[in-house]
C-alpha positions, 0 to 999 in steps of 0.5 A: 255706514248703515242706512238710517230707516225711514218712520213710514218704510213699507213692504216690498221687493227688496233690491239688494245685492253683495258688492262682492258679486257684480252682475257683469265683469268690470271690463263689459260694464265699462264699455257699455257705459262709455258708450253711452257717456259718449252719446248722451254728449254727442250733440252737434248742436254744442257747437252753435247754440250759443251763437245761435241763441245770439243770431235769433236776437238775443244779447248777452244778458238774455243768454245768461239768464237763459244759463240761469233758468238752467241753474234754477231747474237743476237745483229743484231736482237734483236732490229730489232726483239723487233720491229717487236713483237711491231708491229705486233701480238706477237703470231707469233714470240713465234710459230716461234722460237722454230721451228727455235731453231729445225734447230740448234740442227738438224745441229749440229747433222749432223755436224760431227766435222765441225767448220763451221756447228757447227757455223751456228747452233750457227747462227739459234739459236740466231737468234731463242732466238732474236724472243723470248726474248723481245717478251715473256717478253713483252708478260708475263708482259703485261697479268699480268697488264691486270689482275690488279696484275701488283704487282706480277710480281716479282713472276710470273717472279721468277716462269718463270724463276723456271720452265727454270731452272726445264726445264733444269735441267731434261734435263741435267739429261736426256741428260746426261745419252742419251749423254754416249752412244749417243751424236748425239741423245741428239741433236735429241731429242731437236726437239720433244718438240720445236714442241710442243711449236710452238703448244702450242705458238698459246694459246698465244694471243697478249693483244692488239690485236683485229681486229675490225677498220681501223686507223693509227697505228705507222711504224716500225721504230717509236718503235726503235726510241721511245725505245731509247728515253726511255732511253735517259729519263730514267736514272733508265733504263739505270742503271739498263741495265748497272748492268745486262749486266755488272755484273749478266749477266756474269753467263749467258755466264759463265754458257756455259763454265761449262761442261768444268769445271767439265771436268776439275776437273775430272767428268765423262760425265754421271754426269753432267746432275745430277751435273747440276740438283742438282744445278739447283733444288736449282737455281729454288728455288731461283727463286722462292723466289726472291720476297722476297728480292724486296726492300731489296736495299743492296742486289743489292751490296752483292748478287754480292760480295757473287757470286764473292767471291764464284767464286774466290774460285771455281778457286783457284783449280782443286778439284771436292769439289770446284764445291759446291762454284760454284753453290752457285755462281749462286744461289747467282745471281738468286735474283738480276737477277729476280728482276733487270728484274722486275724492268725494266719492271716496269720502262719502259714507255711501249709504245715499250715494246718488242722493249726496252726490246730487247734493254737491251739485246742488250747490254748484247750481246755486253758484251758478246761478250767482256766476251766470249773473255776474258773467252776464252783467260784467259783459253788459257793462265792460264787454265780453272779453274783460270779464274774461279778465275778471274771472281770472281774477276772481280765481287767484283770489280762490287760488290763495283761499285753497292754498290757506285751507291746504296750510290748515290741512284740507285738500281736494285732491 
């Protein structure tokens, strides 16, 4: 699909190159950029900062709003990012947020219990996960179509997000174990690898990149207007938007809150790096084998009623046996959720890549922030691990909406 030209395009360098000439073999660049999802993920202080959040005094309703600042901010700057990494060379955006991500952990460490620190750590990280987050998936994708195994891509991205998930979970492990004796220095030690990554993002070259002519190239402003155009055509797009940002995603801001719950149920803070670990190991496997399910339509609609079911039980009690249905949850969810991100890269058009993808997680910030408030309240006032419950219900009830739409013949996966 052509790029539409902006009214007030200038003269410049232009940043162009073929998508049949790589700048790198596939098999290098993918290792450069899984080296640096995995350290721009490895952050001991994943383990604890919730309960560390909890510890300095705040409650529950304290911490979800915390979730919500995050949600807020992302939503600012994710289109105004996704533009900026359509427009300019990608590269500088992977270099600069991880670097950003650093500041966050550096203030919480020095936060000392401050409602309003720990918020402006909130602040810089999501503005950091905006820089990155439609960029390095426009980025990923973009490198394997060059290669010609456009195909694949279930696959690569089913290993990206492995190696996230292997990230944390020796993290978890880690930082558990650092966050009993030191909470503060599970922080510190989120620095070193984000520097790292800042490093390794400079191997990571922008596919259409090549400075070699002068010639019009489109505003900033056309790649905001050609991504909404994208999906005011494309009804497959803003489905599938919809069924992430409504439904699988849900994990994604439920996850936030699991340190609490196995708080709750009476875990010990040295465990639950190896708790979040065990999970995460078999969450990574799923990933992984996530392209085996592309095309298997009723699983759009099952993997959710199973996740939802399987959350219902883990809030009907404050057992630490209930913690087995819980991760089963989220294993449930890993195959929908990379193979609906597949799809979407797929479907788009491609002119504005970063830009539309960045849209899409737009509206998962705007429901975010209505789930963080609605997670927060609930626990408020019935208790952390019935609204563990409620979730599960919310999602039979999303389940039976896919399954409607999957009649109808719309499917995310």
């Amino acid at each position: 699909m052509p790029e539409r030209r902006h009214a007030q395009a200038t003269h410049f360098i232009v940043l162009t190159r073929s998508p049949l000439e790589p700048p790198m073999p596939l098999p290098r660049f993918l290792r450069a950029y899984y080296a640096y999802v995995f350290l721009f993920d490895f952050m001991l202080g994943y383990a604890i900062y919730t309960v560390y959040f909890q510890l300095s005094g705040l409650d529950v309703w304290g911490i979800a709003l915390l979730f919500v600042i995050w949600s807020v901010v992302a939503a600012i700057f994710e289109i105004p990012s996704g533009a900026l990494a359509d427009h300019f060379d990608r590269r500088w955006q992977m270099m600069a947020a991880p670097l950003v991500k650093a500041v966050a952990f550096i203030i919480w460490a020095l936060a000392g219990g401050s409602f309003v620190l720990f918020a402006i750590g909130f602040v810089v990280w999501s503005f950091a996960d905006s820089l990155v987050s439609g960029c390095k998936q426009a980025l990923l994708y973009e490198h394997v179509e060059a290669a010609g195994q456009a195909e694949e891509y279930d696959r690569v991205l089913g290993r990206d997000r492995a190696i996230v998930e292997i990230s944390a979970g020796v993290a978890l492990i880690l930082g558990g174990i650092v966050g009993h004796f030191s909470m503060p220095l599970a922080l510190w030690l989120a620095v070193p690898p984000l520097a790292l990554a800042a490093i390794i993002a400079f191997w990571l070259p922008d596919i259409r990149l090549r400075p070699e002519a002068v010639a019009d190239r489109p505003g900033y402003f056309s790649h905001v207007t050609e991504a909404l155009s994208e999906f005011r055509r494309s009804a497959d797009l803003r489905f599938i938007t919809a069924y992430l940002t409504l439904g699988i995603m849900l994990f994604g801001v439920l996850e936030e809150f699991d340190p609490l719950y196995y708080l709750a149920v009476g875990m010990p803070i040295w465990s639950f790096g190896l708790i979040g670990a065990l999970a995460i190991a078999a969450y990574a496997a799923a990933n992984v084998s996530a392209h085996r399910f592309a095309g298997f339509r009723a699983g759009g609609w099952l993997f959710p009623l199973a996740g939802g079911c399987l959350l219902l039980t883990a809030g009907i009690a404050e057992s630490a046996w209930l913690l087995i249905p819980l991760m089963m949850a989220y294993i449930c969810a890993a195959p929908v959720w990379v193979l609906g991100e597949a799809k979407f890269q797929r479907v788009m058009g491609g002119a504005s890549r970063a830009t539309t993808t960045s849209t899409m997680m737009f509206f998962h910030c705007v429901a975010s922030i209505g789930m963080c408030l609605a997670i927060g309240g609930l626990a408020l006032a019935i208790g952390l691990i019935p609204t563990y419950g409620w979730c599960g219900v919310y999602l039979i009830a999303f389940s039976a909406w896919a399954w409607w739409r999957d009649r109808k013949g719309q499917s995310a996966i």
